[in-house]
Structure formats: structure tokens, C-alpha cells
N, C-alpha and C positions, 0 to 999 in steps of 0.2 A: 504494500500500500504506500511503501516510502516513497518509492519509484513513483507512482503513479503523482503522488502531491507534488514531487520535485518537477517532473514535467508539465504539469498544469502553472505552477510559479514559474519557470523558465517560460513556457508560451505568453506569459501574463506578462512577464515584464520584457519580450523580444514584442510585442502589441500582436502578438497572435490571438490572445480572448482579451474583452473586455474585463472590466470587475465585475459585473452581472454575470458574464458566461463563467468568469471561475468561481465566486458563490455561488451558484448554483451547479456546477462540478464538482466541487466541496462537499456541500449539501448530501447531493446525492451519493457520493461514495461514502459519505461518514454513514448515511439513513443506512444504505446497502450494507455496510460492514456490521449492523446492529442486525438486519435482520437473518445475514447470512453467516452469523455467529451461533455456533451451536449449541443448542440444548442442553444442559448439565443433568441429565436423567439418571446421570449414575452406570449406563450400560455402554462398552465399547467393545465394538468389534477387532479385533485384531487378529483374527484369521482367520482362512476361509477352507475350515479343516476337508469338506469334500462336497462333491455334486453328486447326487445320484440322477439316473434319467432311468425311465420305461422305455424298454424296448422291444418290437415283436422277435427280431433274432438275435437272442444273445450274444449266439458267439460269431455270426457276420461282423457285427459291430463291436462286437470286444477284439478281433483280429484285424478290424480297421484302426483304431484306439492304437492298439499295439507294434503294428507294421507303422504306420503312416507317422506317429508320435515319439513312435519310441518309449510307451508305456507299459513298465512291463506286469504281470499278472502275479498278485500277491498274495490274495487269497478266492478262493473262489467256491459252488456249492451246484447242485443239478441247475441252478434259476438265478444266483448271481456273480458276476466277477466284480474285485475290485482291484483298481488297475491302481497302479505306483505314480504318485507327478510329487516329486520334491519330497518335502514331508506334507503333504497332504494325497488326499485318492479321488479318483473317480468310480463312480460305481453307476454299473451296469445289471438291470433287473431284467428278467423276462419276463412282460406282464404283457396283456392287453393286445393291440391288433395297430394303436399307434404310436409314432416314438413320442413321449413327453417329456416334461420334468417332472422328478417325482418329487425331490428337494433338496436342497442347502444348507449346512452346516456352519453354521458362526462360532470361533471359539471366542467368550468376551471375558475383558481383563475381571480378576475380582471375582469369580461366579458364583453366585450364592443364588439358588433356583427361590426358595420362598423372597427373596426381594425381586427376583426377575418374573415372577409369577403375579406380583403385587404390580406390577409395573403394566403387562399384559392386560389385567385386570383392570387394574384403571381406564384403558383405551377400550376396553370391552372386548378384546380378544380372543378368541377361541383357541383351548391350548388341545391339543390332542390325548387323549387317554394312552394312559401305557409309558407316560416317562418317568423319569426316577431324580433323584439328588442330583445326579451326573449331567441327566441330559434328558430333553426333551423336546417337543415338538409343539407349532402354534400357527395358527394361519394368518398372513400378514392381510392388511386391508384389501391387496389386489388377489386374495388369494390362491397366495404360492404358502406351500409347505415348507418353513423352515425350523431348522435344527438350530438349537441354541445351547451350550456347554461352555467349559471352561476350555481354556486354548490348550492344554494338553493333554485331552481327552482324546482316549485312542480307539473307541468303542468301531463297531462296525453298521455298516449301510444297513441292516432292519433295526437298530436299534432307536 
């Protein structure tokens, strides 16, 4: 933002903007820096432990994953592989007749599930049945399915 004020002062005093057009450039990025400052909610993300998707062939698309990416196959069961990227995974399910997403996995600093459940709650969120202290799942307002844990959580794609 330093930048940006230094450039507006230099335009202002070379008579590139008047005083009106840099008060009101001013203005405006001070308004914007308020409004596109973030929320202190308590919950961050800071990594983005795995994707899982549906898919009609599992293993089409899991030897595409693997050839094409360079992903290699780390654990897997009759219906799912999970595929290696860095220290997170990709997970591939065999469900259904089309490819979707199934969902996302967030690990957030701090994770403590009854404050992250209270937080949910408040927004009026839907958390999915079946999660535990570690990790669990909620449907975001566009609803996508995602996974919420602490960022060393090492659980697996039906969890």
C-alpha cells in the first residue's frame, strides 16, 4: 500500500492528479484497505491437506493422475486410491456415473473442533455426521463439502 500512496504523491506533485483526484484516491484505498482486511474469526487455513473427487473409472483416472503428474499411488482399496503430491494427497473415489468433487480438506492453525463447530454454528452451517475431535466435515454456503482438521492431520479420504 506504501507503493501505491508514494505514486499517487509523486503524480500529485509532477500535476498529474489534482488535490481532489488524490483525496479521493486516498479515500478510496484507505475505505478498501478496511474493508478488504480480514476477519479475526479465530480460524486459518494453512493447508490444503487433500482433494478428493468422484469418479466413474477409478483406475482410468488414477493412471492418468499418475503417468501424466507424476503422482505416485500411496495407498489404495477395491473403490479408492490416494495419490502422493508433496505432503498432501489427492484422492480418487469410485462413485456415481459422473466425475465431481467430493471434497477439501483444510488443515487450520490452532484446531480445536468445539470452537470450530461454534463458529459453523453461528453462520448456521451444516456440519456432516460422523466427524470426530480430529476432523470433520460441513457444507460451505455454495455447497461444496469440506474437511476441516488441524494441519497435521494425517487421516484418510473416507474419513
Amino acid at each position: 500500500m506504501q507503493l501505491v500512496i508514494e505514486k499517487l504523491l509523486h503524480d500529485f506533485e509532477r500535476g498529474g492528479l489534482t488535490r481532489r483526484q488524490l483525496a479521493t484516491a486516498l479515500a478510496a484505498l484507505v475505505s478498501g484497505a478496511a474493508q478488504a482486511a480480514p476477519k479475526d474469526e479465530g480460524l486459518k487455513a494453512i493447508t490444503l491437506n487433500h482433494v478428493t473427487v468422484r469418479v466413474p473409472d477409478l483406475h482410468k483416472t488414477s493412471r492418468f493422475y499418475q503417468e501424466f503428474f507424476g503422482m505416485p499411488l500411496k495407498q489404495h482399496s477395491e473403490t479408492i486410491h490416494i495419490l502422493g503430491v508433496g505432503k498432501s494427497f489427492f484422492g480418487i473415489e469410485q462413485k456415481g456415473t459422473r466425475a465431481e468433487l467430493d471434497h477439501y480438506d483444510f488443515g487450520i492453525a490452532g484446531f480445536h473442533a468445539d470452537a470450530v463447530l461454534a463458529k459453523l454454528k453461528a453462520r448456521n452451517l451444516r456440519v456432516e455426521p460422523g466427524g470426530t475431535q480430529e476432523s470433520f466435515k460441513f457444507w460451505d454456503p455454495d455447497g461444496f463439502l469440506v474437511q476441516l482438521n488441524g494441519p497435521g492431520y494425517e487421516g484418510h479420504v473416507g474419513k
